[in-house]
ZATIVO-711663 format. One record per residue: residue number from 1; residue in three letters; chain; x, y, z of N, C-alpha, C in turn. Coordinates in steps of 0.2 Angstrom, whole numbers. Example, Ala and Ser with C-alpha at 12.3 -4.5 7.8 and 13.67 -1.06 7.14 Angstrom:
residues 2
TIMI	1	ALA	A	66	-28	39	62	-22	39	66	-16	39
TIMI	2	SER	A	64	-11	35	68	-5	36	64	0	39
END
This chain:
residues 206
TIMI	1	UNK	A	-1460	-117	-182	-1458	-124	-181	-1461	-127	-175
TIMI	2	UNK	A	-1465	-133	-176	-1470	-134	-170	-1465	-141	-167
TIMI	3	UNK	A	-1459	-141	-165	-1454	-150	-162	-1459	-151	-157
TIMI	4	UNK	A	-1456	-160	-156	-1460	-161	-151	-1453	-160	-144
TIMI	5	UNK	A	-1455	-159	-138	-1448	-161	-133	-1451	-165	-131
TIMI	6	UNK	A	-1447	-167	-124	-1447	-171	-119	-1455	-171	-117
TIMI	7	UNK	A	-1457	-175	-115	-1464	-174	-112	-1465	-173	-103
TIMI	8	UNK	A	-1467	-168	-101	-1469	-163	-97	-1470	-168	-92
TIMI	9	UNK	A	-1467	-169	-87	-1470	-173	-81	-1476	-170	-79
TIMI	10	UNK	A	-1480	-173	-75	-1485	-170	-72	-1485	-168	-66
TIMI	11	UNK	A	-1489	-165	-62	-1488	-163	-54	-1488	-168	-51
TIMI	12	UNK	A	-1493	-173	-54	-1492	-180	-49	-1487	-184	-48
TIMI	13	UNK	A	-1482	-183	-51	-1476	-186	-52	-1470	-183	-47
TIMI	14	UNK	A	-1472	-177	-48	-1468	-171	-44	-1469	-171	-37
TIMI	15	UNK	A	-1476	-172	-37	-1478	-174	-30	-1474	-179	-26
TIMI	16	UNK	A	-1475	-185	-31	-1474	-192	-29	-1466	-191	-26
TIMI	17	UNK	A	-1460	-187	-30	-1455	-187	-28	-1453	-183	-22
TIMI	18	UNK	A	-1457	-178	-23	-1456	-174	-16	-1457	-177	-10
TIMI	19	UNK	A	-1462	-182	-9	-1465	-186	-5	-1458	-192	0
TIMI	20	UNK	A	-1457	-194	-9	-1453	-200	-7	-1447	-197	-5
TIMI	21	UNK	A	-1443	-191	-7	-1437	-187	-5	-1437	-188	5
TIMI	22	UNK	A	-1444	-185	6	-1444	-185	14	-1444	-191	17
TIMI	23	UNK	A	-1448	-197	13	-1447	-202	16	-1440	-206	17
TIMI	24	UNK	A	-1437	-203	10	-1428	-207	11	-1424	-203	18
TIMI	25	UNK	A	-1427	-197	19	-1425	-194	25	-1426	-196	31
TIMI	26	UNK	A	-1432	-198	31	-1435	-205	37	-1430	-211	39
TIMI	27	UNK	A	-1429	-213	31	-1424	-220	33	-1417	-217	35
TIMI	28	UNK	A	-1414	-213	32	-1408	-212	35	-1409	-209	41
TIMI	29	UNK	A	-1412	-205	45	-1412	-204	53	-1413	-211	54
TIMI	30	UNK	A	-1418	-215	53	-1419	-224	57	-1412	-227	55
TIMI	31	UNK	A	-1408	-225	50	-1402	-231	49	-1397	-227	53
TIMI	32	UNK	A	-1395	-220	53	-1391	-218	56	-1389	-216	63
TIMI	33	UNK	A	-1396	-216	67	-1399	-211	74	-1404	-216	78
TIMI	34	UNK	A	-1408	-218	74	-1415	-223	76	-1419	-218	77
TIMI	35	UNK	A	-1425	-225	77	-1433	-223	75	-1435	-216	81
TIMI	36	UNK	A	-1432	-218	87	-1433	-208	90	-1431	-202	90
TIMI	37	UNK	A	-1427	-204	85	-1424	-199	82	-1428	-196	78
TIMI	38	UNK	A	-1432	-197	75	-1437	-195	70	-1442	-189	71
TIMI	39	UNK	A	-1442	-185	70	-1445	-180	70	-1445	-174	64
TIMI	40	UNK	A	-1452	-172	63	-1455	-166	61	-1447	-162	60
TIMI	41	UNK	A	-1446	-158	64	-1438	-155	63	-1433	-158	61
TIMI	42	UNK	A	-1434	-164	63	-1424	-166	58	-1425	-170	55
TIMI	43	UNK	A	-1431	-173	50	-1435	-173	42	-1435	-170	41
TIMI	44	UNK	A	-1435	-164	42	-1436	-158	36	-1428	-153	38
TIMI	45	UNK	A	-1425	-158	42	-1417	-153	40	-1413	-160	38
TIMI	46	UNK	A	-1414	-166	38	-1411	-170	34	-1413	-171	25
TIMI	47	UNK	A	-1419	-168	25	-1422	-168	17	-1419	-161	14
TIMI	48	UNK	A	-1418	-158	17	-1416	-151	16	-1422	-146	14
TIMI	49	UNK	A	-1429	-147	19	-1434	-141	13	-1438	-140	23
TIMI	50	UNK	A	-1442	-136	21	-1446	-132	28	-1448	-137	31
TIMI	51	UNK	A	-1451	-135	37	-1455	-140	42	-1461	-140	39
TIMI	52	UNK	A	-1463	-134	36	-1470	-134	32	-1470	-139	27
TIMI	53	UNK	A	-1467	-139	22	-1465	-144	17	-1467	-150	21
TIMI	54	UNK	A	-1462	-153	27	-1462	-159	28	-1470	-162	29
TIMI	55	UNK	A	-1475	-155	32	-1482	-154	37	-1487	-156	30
TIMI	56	UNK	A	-1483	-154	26	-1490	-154	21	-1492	-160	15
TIMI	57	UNK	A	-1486	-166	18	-1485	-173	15	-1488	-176	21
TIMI	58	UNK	A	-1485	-172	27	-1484	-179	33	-1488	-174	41
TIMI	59	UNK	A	-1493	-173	40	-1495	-168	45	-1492	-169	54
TIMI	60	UNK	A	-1493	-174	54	-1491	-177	62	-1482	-182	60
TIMI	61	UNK	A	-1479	-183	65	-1474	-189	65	-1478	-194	66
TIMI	62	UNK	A	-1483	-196	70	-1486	-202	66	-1486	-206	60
TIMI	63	UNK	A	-1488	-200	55	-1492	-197	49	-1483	-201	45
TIMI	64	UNK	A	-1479	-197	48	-1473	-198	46	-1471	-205	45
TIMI	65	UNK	A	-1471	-208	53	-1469	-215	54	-1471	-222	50
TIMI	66	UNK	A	-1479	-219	50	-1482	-225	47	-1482	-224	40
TIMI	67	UNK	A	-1481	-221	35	-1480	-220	29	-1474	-223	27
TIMI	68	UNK	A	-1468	-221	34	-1463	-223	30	-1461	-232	31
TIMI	69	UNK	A	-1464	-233	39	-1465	-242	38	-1469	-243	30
TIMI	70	UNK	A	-1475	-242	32	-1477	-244	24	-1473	-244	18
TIMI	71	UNK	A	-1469	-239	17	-1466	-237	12	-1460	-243	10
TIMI	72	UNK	A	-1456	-244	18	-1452	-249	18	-1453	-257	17
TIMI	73	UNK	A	-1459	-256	21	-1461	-263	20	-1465	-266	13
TIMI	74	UNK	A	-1466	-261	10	-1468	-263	0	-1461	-264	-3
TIMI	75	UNK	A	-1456	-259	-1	-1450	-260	-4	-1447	-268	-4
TIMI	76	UNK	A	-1448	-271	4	-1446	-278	5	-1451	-283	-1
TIMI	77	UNK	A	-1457	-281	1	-1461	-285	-2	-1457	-286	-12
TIMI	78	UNK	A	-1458	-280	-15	-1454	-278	-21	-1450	-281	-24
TIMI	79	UNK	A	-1444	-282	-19	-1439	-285	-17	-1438	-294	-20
TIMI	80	UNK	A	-1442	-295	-15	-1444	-304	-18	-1447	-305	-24
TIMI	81	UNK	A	-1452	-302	-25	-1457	-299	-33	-1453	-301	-39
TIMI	82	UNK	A	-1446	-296	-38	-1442	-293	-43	-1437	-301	-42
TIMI	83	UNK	A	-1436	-303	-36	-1431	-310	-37	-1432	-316	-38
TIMI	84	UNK	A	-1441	-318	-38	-1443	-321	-41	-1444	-321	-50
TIMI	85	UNK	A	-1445	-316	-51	-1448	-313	-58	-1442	-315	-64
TIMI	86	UNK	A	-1434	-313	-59	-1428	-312	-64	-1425	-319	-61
TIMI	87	UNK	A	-1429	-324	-58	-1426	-332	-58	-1429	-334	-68
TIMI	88	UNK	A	-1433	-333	-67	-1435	-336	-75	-1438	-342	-75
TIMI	89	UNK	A	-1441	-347	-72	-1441	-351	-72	-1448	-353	-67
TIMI	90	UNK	A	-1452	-361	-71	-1456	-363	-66	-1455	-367	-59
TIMI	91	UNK	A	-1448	-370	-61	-1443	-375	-57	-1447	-371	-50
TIMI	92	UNK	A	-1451	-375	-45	-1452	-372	-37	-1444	-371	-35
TIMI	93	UNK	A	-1442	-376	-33	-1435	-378	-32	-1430	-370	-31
TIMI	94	UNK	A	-1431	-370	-37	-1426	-362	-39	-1430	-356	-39
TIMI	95	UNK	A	-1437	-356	-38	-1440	-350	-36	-1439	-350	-27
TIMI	96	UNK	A	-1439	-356	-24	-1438	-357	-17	-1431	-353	-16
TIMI	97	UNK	A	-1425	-355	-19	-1419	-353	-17	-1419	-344	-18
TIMI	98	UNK	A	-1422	-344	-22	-1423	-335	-25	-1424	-331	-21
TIMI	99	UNK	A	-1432	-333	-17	-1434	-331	-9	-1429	-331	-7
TIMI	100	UNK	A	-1429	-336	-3	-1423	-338	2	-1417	-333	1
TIMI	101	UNK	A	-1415	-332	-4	-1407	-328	-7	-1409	-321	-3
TIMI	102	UNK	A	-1417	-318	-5	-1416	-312	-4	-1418	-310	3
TIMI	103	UNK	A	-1418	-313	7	-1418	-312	15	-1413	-311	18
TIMI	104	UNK	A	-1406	-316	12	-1399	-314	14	-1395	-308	13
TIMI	105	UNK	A	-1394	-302	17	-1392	-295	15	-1384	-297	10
TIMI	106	UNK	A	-1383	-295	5	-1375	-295	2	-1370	-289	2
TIMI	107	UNK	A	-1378	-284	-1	-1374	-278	-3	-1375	-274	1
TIMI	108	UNK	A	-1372	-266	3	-1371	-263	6	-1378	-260	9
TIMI	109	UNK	A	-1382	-258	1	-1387	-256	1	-1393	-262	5
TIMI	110	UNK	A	-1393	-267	3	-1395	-275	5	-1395	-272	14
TIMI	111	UNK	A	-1388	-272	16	-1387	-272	23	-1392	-266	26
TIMI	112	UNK	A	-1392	-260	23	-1396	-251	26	-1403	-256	25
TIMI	113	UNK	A	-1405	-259	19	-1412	-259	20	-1414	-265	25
TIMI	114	UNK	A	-1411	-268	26	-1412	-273	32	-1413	-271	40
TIMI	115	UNK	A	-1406	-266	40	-1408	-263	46	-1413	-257	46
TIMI	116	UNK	A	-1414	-254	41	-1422	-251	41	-1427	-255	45
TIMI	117	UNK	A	-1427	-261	38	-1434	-265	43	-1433	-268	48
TIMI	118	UNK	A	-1426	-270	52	-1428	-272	60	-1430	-264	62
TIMI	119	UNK	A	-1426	-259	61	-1429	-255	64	-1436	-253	65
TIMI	120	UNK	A	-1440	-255	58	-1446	-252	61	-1452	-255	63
TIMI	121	UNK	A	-1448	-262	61	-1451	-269	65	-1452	-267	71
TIMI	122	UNK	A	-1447	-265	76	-1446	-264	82	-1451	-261	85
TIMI	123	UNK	A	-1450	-253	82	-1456	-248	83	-1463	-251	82
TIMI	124	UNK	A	-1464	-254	76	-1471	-256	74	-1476	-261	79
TIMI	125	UNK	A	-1471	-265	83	-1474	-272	88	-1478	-269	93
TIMI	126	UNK	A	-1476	-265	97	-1481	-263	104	-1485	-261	100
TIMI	127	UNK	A	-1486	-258	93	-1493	-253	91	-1497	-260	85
TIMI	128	UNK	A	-1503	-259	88	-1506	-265	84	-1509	-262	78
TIMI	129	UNK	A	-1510	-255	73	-1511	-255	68	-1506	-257	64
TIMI	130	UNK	A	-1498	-254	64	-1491	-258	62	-1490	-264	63
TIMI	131	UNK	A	-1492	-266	69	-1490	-273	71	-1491	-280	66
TIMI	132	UNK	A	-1499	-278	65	-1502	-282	60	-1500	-279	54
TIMI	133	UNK	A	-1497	-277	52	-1494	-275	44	-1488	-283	44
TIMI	134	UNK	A	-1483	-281	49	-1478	-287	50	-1480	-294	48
TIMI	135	UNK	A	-1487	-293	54	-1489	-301	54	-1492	-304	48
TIMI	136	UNK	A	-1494	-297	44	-1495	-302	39	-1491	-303	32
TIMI	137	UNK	A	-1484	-298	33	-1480	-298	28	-1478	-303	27
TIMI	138	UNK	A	-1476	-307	34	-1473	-313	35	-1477	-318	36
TIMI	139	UNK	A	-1482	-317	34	-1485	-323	34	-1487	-324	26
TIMI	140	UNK	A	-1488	-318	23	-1488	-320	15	-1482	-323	11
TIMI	141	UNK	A	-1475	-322	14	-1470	-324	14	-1471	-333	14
TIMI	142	UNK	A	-1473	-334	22	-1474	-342	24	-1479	-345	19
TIMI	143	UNK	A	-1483	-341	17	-1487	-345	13	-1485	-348	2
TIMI	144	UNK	A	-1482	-344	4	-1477	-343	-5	-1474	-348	-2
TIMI	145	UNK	A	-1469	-350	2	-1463	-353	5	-1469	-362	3
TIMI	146	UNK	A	-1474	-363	8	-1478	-366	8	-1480	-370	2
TIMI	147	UNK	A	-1482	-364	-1	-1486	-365	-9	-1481	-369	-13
TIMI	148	UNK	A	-1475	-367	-13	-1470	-369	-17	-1466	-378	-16
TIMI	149	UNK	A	-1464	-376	-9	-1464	-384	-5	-1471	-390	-8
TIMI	150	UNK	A	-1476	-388	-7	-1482	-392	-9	-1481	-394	-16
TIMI	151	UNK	A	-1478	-389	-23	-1479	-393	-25	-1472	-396	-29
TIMI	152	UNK	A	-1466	-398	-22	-1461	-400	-26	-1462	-409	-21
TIMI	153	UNK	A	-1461	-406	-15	-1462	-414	-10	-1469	-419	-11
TIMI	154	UNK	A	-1468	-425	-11	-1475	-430	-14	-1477	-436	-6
TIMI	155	UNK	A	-1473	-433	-1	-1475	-437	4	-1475	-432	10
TIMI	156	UNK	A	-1476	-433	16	-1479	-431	22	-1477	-427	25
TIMI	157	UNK	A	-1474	-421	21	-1470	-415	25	-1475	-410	28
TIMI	158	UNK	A	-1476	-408	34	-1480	-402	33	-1476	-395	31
TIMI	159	UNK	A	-1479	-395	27	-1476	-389	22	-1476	-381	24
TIMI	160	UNK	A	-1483	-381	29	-1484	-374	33	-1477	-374	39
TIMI	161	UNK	A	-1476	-379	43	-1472	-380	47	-1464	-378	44
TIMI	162	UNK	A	-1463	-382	38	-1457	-381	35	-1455	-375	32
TIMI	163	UNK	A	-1461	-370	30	-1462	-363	27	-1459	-359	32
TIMI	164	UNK	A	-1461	-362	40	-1461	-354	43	-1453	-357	48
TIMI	165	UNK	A	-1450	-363	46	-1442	-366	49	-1438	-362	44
TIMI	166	UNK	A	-1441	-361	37	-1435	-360	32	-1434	-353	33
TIMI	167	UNK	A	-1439	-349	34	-1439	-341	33	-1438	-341	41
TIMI	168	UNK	A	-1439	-342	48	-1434	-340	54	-1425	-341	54
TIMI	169	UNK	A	-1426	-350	49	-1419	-347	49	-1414	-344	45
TIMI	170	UNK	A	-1418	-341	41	-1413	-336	35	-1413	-329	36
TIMI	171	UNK	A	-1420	-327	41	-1420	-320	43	-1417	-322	49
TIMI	172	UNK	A	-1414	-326	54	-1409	-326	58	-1403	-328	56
TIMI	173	UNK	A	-1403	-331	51	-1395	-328	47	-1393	-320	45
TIMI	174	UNK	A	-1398	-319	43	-1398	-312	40	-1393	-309	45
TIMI	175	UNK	A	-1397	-309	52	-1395	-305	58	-1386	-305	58
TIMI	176	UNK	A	-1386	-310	58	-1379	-314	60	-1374	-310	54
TIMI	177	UNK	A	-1376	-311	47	-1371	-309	43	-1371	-299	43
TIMI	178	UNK	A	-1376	-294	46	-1374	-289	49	-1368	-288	54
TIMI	179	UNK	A	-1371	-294	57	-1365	-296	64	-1358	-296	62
TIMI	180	UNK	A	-1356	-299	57	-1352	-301	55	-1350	-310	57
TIMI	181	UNK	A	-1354	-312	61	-1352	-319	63	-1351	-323	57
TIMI	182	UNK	A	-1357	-323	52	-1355	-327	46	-1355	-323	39
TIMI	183	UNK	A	-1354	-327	33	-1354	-321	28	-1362	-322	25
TIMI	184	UNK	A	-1363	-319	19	-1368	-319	15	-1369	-327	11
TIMI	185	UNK	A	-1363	-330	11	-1363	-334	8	-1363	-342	13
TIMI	186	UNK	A	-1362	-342	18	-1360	-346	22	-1368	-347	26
TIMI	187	UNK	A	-1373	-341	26	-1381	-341	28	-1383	-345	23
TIMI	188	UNK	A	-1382	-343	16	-1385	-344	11	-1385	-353	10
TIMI	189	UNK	A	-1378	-355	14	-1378	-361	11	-1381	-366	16
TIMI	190	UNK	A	-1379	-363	20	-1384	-366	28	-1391	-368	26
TIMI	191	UNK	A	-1395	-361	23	-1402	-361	22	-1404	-366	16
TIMI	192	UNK	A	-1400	-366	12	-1402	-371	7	-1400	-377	7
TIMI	193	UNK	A	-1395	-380	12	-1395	-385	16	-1401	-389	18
TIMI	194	UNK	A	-1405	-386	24	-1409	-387	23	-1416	-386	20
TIMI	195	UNK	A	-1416	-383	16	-1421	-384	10	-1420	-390	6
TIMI	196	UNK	A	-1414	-392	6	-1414	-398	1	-1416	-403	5
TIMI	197	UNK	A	-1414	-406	11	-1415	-407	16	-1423	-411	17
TIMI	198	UNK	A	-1426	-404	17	-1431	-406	15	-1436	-408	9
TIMI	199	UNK	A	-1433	-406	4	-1434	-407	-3	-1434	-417	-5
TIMI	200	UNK	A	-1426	-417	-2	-1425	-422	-3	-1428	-429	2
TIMI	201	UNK	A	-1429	-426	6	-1432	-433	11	-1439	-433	12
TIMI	202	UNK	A	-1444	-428	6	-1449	-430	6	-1453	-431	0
TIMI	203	UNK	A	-1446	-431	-6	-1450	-433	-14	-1453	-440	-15
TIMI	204	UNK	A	-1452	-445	-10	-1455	-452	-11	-1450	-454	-15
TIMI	205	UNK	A	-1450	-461	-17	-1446	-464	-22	-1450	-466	-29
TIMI	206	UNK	A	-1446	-463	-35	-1446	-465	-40	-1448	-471	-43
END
């Protein structure tokens, strides 16, 4: 009897997850200890496998750091990808808010990966190979923000100016509602306040 089973993952796959296992061990030292915390030995005693293991993904802690900024930093980017994609809709308007929404941390896990990425914001700034990963994460951000503005207002806004007002003040909400000063709901409404704001006082008249 020749059945078929399950089909056989590949190495590549096995790889892929073995990789990513020490990576999530990266994020939980930066969420729980911070980014100096990070090292060769307690990556590989927070993932639970050898220092060799950790050496033969991640040769150096640079090797480490910078894989795992990149790692988190596609996660963010992903993130808006997937918020945009399950708005459903051409409406700018309601893709705008979509962005906008997901800068605001809700969930718990929403809150760990936000403080991931200040975390490795932080680290990243003095080092100009990382630095410009930031610069220009956030500015692909500004310019989506931009692109979409352009095509909802019909008179004189500068829309690069208003791209990069709306995403300061939502990733400065953000901050706030880890603080607990405001809630998830109360940034949200703040930020879309002024998107209307501007939505509305630059469509011209009818």
């Amino acid at each position: 009897m020749s059945g078929k089973g399950a089909p056989v993952r590949g190495v590549g796959a096995a790889h892929d997850e073995r990789r990513q296992s020490i990576l999530e061990a990266v994020f939980t030292i930066v969420d729980t200890e911070g980014v100096e915390r990070v090292s060769i030995r307690n990556v590989a005693q927070q993932a639970d496998v050898s220092i060799g293991r950790v050496q033969h993904y991640f040769p150096t802690k640079d090797d480490l750091l910078a894989a795992a900024f990149t790692s988190i930093t596609e996660t963010g980017g992903n993130r808006v990808r997937e918020r945009v994609a399950a708005a459903s809709t051409d409406d700018p308007i309601a893709v705008l808010r979509a962005i906008l929404a997901e800068t605001i941390p809700r969930t718990a896990a929403d809150r760990r990966l936000f403080r991931i990425m200040q975390a490795f914001e932080t680290h990243a700034l003095p080092r100009p190979s990382l630095a410009v990963q930031v610069t220009q994460g956030y500015g692909g951000l500004i310019d989506l923000i931009a692109l979409l503005l352009g095509r909802t207002v019909t008179t004189g806004l500068d829309v690069a100016a208003a791209a990069r007002e709306l995403l300061a003040l939502s990733t400065g909400l953000a901050g706030l509602t880890l603080t607990g000063n405001i809630t998830a709901d109360q940034a949200e409404h703040i930020v879309f306040a002024r998107l209307d704001s501007f939505v509305n006082g630059y469509r011209g008249s009818d």
